[in-house]
The first five atom37 places (N, CA, C, CB, O) and aatype in JSON, in Angstrom:
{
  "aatype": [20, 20, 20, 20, 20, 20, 20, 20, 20, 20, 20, 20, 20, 20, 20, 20, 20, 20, 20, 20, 20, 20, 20, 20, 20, 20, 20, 20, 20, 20, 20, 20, 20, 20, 20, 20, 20, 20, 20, 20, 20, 20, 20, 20, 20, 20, 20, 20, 20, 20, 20, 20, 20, 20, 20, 20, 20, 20, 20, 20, 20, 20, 20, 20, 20, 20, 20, 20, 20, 20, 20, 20, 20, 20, 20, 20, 20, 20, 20, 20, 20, 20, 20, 20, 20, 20, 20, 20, 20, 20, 20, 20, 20, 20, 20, 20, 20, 20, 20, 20, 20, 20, 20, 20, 20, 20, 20, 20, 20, 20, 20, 20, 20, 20, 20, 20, 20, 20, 20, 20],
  "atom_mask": [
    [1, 1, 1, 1, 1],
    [1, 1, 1, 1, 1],
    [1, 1, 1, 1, 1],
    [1, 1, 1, 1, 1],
    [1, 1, 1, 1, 1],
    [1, 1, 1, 1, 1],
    [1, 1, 1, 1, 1],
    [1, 1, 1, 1, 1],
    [1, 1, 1, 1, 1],
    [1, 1, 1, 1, 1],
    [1, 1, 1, 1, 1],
    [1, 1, 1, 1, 1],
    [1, 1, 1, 1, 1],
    [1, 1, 1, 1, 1],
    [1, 1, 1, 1, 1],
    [1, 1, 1, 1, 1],
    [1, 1, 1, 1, 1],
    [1, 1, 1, 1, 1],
    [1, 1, 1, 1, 1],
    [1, 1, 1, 1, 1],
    [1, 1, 1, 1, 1],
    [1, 1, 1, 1, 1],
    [1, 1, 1, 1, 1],
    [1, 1, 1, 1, 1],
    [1, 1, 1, 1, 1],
    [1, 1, 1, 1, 1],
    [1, 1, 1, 1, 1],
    [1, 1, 1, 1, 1],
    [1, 1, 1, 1, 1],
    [1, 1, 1, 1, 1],
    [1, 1, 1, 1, 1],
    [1, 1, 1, 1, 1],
    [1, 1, 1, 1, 1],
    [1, 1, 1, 1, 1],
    [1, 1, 1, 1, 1],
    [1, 1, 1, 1, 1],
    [1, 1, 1, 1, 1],
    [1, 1, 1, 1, 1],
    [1, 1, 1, 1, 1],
    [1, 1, 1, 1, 1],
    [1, 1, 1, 1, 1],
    [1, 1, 1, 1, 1],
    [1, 1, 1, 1, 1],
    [1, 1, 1, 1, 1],
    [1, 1, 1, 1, 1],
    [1, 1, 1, 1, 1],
    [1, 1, 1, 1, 1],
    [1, 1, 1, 1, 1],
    [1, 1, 1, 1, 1],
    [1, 1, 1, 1, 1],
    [1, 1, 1, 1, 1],
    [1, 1, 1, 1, 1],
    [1, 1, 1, 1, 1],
    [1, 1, 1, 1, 1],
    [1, 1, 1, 1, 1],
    [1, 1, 1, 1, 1],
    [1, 1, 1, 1, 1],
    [1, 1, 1, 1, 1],
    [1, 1, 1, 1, 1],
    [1, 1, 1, 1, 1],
    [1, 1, 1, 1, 1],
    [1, 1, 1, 1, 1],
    [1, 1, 1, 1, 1],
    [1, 1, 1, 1, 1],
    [1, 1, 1, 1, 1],
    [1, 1, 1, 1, 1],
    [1, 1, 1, 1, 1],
    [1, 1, 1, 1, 1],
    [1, 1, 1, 1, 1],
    [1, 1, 1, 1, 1],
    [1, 1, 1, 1, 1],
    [1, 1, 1, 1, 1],
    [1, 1, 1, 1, 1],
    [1, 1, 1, 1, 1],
    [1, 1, 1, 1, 1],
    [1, 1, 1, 1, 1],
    [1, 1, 1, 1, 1],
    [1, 1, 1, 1, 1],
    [1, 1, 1, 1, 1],
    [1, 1, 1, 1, 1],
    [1, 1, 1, 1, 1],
    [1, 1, 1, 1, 1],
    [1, 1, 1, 1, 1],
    [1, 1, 1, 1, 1],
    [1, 1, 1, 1, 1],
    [1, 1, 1, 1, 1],
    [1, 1, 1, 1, 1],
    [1, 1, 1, 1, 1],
    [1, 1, 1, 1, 1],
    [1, 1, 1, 1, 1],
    [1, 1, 1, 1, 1],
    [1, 1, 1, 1, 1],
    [1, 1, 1, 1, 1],
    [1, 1, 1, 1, 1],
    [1, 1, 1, 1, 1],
    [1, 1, 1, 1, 1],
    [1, 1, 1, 1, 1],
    [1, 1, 1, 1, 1],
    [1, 1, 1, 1, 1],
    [1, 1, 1, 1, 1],
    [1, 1, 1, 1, 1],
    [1, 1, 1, 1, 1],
    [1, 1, 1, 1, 1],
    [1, 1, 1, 1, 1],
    [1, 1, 1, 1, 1],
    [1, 1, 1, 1, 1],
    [1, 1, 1, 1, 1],
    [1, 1, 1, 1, 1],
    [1, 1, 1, 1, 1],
    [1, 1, 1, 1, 1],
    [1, 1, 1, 1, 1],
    [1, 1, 1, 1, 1],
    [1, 1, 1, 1, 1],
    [1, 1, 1, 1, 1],
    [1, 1, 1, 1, 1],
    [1, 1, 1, 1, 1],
    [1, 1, 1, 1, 1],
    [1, 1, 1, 1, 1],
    [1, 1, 1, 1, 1],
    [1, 1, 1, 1, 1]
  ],
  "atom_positions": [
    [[0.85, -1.18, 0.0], [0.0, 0.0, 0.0], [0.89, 1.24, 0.0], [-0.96, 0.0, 1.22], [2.01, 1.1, 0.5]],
    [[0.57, 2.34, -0.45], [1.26, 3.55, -0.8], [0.21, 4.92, 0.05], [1.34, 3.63, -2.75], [-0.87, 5.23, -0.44]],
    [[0.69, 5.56, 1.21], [0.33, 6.82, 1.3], [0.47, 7.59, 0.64], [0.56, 7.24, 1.96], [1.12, 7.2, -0.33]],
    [[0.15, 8.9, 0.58], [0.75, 10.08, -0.04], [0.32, 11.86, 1.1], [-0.1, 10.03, -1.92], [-0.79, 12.18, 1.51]],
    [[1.55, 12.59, 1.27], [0.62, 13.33, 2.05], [1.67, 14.97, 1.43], [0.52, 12.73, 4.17], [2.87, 15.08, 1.18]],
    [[0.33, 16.16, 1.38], [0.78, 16.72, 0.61], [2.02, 17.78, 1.72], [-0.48, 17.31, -0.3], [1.4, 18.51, 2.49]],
    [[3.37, 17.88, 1.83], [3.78, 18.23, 2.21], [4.84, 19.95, 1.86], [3.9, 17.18, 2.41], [5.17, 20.54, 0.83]],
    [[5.07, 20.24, 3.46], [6.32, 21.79, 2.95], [6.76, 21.48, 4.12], [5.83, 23.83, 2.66], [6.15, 21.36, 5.18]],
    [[8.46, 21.28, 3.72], [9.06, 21.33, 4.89], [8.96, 20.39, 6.07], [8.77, 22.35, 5.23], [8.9, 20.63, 7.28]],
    [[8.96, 18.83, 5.16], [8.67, 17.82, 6.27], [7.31, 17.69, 6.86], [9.49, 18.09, 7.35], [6.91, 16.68, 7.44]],
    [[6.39, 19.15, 6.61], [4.95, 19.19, 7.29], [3.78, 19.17, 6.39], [4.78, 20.45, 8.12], [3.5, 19.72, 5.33]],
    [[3.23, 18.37, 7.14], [1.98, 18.22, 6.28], [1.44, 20.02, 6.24], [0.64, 16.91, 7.18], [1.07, 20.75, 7.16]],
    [[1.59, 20.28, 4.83], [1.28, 21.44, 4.03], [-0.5, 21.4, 4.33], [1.89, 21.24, 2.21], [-1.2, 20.42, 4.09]],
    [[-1.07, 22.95, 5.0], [-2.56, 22.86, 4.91], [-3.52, 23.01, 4.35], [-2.92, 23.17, 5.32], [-4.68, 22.87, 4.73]],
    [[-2.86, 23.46, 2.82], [-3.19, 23.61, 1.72], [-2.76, 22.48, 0.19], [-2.76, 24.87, 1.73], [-1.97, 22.82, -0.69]],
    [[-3.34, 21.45, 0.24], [-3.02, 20.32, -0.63], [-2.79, 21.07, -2.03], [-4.28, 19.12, -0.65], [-2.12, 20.38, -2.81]],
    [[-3.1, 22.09, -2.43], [-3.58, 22.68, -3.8], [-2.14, 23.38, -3.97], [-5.13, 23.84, -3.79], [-1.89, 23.89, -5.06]],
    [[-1.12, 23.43, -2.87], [-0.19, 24.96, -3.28], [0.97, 23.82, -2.11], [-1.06, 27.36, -2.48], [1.9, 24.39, -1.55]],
    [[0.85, 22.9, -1.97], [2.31, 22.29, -0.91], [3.46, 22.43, -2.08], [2.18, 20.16, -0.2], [3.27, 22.84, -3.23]],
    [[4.49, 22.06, -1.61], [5.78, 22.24, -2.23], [6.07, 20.97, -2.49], [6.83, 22.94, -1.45], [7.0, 21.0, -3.3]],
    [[5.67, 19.48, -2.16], [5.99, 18.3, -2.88], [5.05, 17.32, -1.92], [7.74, 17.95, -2.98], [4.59, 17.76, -0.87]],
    [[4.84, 16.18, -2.31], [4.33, 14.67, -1.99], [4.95, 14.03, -1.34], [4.15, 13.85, -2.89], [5.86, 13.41, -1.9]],
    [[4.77, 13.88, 0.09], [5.9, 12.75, 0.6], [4.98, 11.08, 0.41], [6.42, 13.15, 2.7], [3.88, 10.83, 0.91]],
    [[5.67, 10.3, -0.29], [4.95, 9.3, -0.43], [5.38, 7.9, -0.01], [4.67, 9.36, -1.58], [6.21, 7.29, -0.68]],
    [[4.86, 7.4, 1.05], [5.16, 6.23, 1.63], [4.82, 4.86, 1.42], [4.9, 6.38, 2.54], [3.67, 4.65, 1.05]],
    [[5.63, 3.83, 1.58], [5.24, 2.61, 1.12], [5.26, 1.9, 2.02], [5.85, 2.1, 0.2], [6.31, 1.67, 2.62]],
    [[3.86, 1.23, 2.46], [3.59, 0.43, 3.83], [3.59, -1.07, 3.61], [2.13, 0.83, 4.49], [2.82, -1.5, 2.75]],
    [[4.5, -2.08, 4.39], [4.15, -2.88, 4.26], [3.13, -3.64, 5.27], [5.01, -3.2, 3.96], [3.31, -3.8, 6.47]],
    [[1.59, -4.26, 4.19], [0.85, -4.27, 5.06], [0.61, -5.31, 5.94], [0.04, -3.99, 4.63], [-0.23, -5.27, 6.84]],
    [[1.6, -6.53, 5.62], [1.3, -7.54, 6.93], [2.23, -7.04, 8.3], [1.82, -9.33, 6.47], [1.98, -7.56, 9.38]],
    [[3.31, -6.0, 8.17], [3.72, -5.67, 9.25], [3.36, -3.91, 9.55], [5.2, -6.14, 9.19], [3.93, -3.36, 10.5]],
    [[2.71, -3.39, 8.97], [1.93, -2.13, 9.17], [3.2, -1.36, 9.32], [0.79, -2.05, 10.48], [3.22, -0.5, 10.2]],
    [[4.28, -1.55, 8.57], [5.69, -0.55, 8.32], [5.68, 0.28, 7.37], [6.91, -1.22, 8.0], [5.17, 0.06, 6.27]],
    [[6.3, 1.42, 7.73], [7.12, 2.13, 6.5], [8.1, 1.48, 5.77], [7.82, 3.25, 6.9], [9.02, 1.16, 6.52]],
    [[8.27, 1.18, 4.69], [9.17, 0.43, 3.85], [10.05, 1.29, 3.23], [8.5, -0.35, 2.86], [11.28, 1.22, 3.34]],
    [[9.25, 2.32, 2.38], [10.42, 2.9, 1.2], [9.41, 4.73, 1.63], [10.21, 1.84, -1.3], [8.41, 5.0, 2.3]],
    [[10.24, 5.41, 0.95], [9.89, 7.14, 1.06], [10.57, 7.6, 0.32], [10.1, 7.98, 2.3], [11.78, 7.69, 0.46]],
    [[9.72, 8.09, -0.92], [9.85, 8.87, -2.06], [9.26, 10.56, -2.07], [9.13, 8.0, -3.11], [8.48, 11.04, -1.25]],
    [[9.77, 11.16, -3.04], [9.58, 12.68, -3.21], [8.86, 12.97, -4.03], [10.56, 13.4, -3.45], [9.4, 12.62, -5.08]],
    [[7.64, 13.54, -4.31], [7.23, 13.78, -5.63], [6.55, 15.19, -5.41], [6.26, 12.57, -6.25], [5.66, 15.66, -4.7]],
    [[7.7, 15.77, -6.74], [7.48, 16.83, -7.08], [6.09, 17.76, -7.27], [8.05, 16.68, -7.91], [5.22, 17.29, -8.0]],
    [[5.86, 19.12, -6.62], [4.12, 19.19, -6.47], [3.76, 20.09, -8.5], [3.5, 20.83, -4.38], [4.36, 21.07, -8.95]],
    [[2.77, 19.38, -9.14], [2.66, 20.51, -10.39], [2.7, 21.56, -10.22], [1.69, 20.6, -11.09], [2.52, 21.79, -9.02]],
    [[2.85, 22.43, -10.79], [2.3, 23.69, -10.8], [0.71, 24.1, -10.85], [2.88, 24.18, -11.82], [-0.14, 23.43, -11.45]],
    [[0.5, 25.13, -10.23], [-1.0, 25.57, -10.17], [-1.8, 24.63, -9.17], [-1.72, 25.48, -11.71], [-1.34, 23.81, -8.36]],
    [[-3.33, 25.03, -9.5], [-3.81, 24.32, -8.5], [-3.77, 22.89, -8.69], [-5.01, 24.72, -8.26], [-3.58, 22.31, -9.76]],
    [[-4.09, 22.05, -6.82], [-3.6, 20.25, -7.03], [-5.14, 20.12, -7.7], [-3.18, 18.92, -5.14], [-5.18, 19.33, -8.65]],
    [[-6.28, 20.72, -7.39], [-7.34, 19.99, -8.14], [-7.71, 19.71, -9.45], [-8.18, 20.36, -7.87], [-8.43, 18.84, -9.95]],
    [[-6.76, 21.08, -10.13], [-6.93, 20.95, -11.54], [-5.52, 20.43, -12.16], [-7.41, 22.37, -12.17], [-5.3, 21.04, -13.21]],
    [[-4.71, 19.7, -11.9], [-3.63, 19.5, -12.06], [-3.37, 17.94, -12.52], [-3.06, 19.95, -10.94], [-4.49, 17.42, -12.54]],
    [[-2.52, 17.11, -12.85], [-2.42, 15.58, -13.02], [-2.06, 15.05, -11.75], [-1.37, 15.11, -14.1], [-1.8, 13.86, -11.94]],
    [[-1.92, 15.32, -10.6], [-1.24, 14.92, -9.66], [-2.59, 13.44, -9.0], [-0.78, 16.5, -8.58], [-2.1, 12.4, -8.57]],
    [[-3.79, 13.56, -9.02], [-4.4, 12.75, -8.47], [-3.81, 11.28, -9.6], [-6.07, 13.3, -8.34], [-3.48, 10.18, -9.15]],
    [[-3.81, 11.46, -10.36], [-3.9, 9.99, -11.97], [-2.09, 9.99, -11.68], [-4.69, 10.83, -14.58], [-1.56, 8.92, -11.98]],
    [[-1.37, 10.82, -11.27], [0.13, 10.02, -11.6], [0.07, 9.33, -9.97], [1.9, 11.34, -12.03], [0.38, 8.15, -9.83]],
    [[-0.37, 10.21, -8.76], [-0.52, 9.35, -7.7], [-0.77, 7.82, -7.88], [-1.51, 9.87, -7.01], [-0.42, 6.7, -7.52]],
    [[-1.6, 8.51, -8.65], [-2.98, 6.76, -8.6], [-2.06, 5.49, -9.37], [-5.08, 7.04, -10.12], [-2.06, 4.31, -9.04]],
    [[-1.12, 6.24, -10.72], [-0.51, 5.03, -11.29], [0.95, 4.83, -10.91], [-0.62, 5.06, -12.77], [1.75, 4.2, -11.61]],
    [[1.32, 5.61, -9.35], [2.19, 4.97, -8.56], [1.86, 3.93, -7.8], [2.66, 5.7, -7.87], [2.7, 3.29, -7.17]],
    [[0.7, 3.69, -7.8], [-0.43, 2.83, -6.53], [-0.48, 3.53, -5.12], [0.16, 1.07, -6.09], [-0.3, 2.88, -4.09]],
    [[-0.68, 4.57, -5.12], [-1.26, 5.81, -3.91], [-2.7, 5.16, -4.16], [-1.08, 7.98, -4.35], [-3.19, 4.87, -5.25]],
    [[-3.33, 4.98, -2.74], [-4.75, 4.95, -2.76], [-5.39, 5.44, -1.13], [-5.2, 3.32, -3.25], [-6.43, 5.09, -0.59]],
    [[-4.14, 6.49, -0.57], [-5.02, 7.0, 0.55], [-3.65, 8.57, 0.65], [-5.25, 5.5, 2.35], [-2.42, 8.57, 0.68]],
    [[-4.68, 9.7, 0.65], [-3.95, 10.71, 1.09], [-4.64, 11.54, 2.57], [-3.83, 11.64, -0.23], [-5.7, 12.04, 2.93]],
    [[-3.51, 11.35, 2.99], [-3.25, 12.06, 4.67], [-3.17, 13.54, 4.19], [-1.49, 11.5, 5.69], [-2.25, 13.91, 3.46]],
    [[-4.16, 14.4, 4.62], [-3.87, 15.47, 4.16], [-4.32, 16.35, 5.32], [-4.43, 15.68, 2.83], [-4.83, 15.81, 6.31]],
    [[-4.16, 17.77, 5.26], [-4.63, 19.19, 6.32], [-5.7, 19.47, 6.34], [-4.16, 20.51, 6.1], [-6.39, 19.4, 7.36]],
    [[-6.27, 20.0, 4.79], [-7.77, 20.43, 4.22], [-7.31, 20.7, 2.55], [-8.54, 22.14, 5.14], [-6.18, 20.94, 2.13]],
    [[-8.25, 20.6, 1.99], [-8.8, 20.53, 0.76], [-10.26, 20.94, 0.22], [-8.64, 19.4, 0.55], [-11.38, 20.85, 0.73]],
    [[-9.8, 21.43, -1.02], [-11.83, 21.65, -1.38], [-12.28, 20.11, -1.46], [-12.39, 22.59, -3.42], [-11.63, 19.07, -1.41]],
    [[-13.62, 20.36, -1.59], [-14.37, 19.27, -2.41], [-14.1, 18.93, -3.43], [-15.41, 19.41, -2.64], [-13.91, 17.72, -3.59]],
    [[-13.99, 19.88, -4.6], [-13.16, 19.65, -5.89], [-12.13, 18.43, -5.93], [-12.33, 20.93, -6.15], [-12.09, 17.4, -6.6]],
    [[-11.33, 18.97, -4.94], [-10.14, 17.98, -4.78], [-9.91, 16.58, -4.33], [-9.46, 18.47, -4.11], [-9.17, 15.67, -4.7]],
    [[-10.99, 16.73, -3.2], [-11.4, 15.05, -2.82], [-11.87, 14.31, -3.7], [-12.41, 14.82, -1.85], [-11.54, 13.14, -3.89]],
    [[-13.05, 15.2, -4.58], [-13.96, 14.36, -5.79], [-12.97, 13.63, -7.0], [-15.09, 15.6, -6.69], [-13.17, 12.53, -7.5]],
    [[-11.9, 14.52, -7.3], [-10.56, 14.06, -8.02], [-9.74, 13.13, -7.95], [-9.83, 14.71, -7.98], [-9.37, 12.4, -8.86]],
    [[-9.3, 13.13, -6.36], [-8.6, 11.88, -5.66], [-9.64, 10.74, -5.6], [-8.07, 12.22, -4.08], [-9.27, 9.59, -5.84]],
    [[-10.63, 10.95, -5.37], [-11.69, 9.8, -4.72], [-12.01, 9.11, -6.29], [-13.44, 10.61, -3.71], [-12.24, 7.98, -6.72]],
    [[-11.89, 10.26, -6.79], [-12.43, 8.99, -8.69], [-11.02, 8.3, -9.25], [-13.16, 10.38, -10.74], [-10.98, 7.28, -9.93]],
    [[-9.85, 9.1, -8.82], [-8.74, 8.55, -9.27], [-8.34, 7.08, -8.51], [-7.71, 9.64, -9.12], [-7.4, 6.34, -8.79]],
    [[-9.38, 6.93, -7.46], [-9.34, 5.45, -6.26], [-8.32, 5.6, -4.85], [-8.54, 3.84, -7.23], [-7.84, 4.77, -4.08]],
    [[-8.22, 7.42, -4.95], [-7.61, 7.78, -3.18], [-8.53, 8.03, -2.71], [-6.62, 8.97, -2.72], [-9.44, 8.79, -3.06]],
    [[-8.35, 7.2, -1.54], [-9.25, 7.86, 0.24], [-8.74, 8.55, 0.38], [-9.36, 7.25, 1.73], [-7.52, 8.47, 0.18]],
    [[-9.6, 10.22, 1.01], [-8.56, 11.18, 1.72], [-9.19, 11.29, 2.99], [-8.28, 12.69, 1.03], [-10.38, 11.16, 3.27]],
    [[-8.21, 11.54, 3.72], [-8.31, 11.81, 5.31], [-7.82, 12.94, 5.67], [-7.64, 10.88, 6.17], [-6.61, 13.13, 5.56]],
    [[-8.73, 13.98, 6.2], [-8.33, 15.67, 6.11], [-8.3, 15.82, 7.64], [-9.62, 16.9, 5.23], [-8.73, 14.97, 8.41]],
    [[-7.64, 17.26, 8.06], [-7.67, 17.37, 9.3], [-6.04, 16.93, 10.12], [-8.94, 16.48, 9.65], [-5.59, 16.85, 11.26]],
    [[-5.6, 16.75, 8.79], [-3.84, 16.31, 9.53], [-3.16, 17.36, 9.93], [-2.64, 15.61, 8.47], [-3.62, 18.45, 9.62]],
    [[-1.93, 17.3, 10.71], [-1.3, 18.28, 10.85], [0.17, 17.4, 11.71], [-2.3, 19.51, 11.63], [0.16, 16.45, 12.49]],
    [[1.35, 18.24, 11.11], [2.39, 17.97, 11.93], [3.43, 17.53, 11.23], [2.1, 17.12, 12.87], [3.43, 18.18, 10.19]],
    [[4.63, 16.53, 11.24], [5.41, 16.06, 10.72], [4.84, 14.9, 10.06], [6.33, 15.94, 11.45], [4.09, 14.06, 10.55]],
    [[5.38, 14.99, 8.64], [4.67, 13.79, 8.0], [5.04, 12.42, 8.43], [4.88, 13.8, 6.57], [4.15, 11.7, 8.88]],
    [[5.93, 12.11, 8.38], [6.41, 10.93, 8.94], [5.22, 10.08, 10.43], [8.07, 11.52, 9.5], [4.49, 9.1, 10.53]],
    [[5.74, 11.36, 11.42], [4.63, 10.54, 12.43], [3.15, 10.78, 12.5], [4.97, 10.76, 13.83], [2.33, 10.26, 13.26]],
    [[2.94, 11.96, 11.26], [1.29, 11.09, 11.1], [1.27, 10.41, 10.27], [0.01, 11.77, 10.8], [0.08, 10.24, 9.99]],
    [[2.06, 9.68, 9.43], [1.83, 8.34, 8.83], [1.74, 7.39, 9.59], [2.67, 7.95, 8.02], [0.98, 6.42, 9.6]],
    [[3.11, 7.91, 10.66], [2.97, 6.61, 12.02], [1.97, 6.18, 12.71], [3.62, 6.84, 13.14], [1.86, 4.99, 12.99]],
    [[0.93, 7.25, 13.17], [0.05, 7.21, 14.05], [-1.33, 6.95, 13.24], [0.15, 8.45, 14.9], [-2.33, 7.13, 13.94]],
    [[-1.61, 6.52, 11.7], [-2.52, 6.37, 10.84], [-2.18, 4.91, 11.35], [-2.45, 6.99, 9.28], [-2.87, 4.32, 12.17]],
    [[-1.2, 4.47, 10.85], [-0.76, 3.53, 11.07], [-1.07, 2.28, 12.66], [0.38, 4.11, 10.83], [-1.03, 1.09, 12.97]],
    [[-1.36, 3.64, 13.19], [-1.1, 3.02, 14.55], [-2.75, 3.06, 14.74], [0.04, 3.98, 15.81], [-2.99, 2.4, 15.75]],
    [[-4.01, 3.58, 14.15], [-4.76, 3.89, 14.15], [-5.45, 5.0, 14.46], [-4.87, 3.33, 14.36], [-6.66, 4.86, 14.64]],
    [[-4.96, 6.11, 14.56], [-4.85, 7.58, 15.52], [-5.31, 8.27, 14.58], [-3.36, 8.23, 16.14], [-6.15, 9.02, 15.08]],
    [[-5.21, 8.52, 13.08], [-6.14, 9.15, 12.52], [-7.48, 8.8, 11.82], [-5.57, 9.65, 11.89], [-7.91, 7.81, 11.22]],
    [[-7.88, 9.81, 12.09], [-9.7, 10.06, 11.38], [-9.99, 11.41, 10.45], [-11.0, 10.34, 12.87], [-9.5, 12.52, 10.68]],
    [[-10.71, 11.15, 9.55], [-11.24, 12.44, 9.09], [-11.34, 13.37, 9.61], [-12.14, 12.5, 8.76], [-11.32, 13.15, 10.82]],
    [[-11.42, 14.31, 9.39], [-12.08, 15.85, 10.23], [-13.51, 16.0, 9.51], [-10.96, 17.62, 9.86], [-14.43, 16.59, 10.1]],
    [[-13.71, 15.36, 8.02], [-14.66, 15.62, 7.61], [-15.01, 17.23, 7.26], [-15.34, 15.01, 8.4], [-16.18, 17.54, 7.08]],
    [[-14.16, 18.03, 7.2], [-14.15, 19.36, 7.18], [-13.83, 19.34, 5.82], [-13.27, 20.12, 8.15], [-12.98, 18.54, 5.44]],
    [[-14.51, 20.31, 4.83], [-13.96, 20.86, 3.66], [-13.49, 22.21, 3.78], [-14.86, 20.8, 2.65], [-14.03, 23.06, 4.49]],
    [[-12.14, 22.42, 2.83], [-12.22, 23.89, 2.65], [-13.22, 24.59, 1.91], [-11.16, 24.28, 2.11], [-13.67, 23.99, 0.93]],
    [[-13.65, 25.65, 2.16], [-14.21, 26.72, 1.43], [-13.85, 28.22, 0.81], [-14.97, 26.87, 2.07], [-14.53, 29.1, 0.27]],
    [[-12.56, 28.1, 1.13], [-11.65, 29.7, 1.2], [-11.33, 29.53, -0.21], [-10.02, 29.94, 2.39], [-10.17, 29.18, 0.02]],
    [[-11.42, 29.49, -1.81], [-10.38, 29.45, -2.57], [-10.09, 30.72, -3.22], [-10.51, 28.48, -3.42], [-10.59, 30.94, -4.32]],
    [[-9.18, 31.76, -2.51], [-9.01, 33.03, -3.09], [-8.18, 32.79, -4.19], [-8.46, 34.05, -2.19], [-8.14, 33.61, -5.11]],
    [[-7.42, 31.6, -4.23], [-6.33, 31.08, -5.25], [-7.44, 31.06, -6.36], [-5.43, 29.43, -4.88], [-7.34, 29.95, -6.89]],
    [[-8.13, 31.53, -6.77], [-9.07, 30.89, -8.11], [-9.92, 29.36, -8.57], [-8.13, 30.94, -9.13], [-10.71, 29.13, -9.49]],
    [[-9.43, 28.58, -7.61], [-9.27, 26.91, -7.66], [-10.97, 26.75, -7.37], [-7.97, 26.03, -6.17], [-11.26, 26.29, -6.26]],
    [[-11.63, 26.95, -7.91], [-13.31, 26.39, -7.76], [-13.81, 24.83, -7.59], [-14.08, 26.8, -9.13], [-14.87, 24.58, -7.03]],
    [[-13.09, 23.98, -8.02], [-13.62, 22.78, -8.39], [-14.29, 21.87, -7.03], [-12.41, 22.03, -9.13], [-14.8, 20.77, -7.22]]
  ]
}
């Protein structure tokens, strides 16, 4: 299984649409480990209108740990076959750990702010 969480600076970025890159993790799931941790570069412009959900998806990403996001953006990930889980915050690493460990949940919160232009 493959996380993905949109990061700046080691931190989960609270804006998925404008982070500075993807930290993307590879779990192995009969021992619920981190295996491998890759970088992926964030597109330019906004993440909802962008390729980033479909190259996720054909890395085999199928859950993103994220801060907040529009709706737009979930609807994107969620057709591309990512779960997202909003409401993160902190160093990416140990909230992968603690997903892991069972400690995260949705916030179920959408953004609504997009002064960036990003409607979707």
């Amino acid at each position: 299984m493959k996380i993905a969480l949109p990061t700046r600076q080691n931190i989960i970025d609270s804006h998925f649409g404008h982070c500075e890159y993807y930290t993307v993790f590879t779990i192995d799931d009969s021992n619920k480990e981190i295996i491998n941790q890759e970088i992926i570069t964030s597109p330019a412009g906004c993440g909802c209108k962008s390729n980033i959900a479909s190259t996720l998806s054909e890395m085999g990403v199928n859950l993103m740990l994220a801060g907040n996001m529009g709706e737009g953006a979930v609807n994107v990930l969620n057709r591309s076959g990512i779960e997202v889980l909003r409401g993160c915050s902190g160093d990416v690493k140990e909230v992968a750990l603690n997903w892991l460990a069972g400690a995260v949940v949705d916030s179920g919160e959408l953004c609504h702010e997009h002064e960036h232009g990003c409607h979707n």
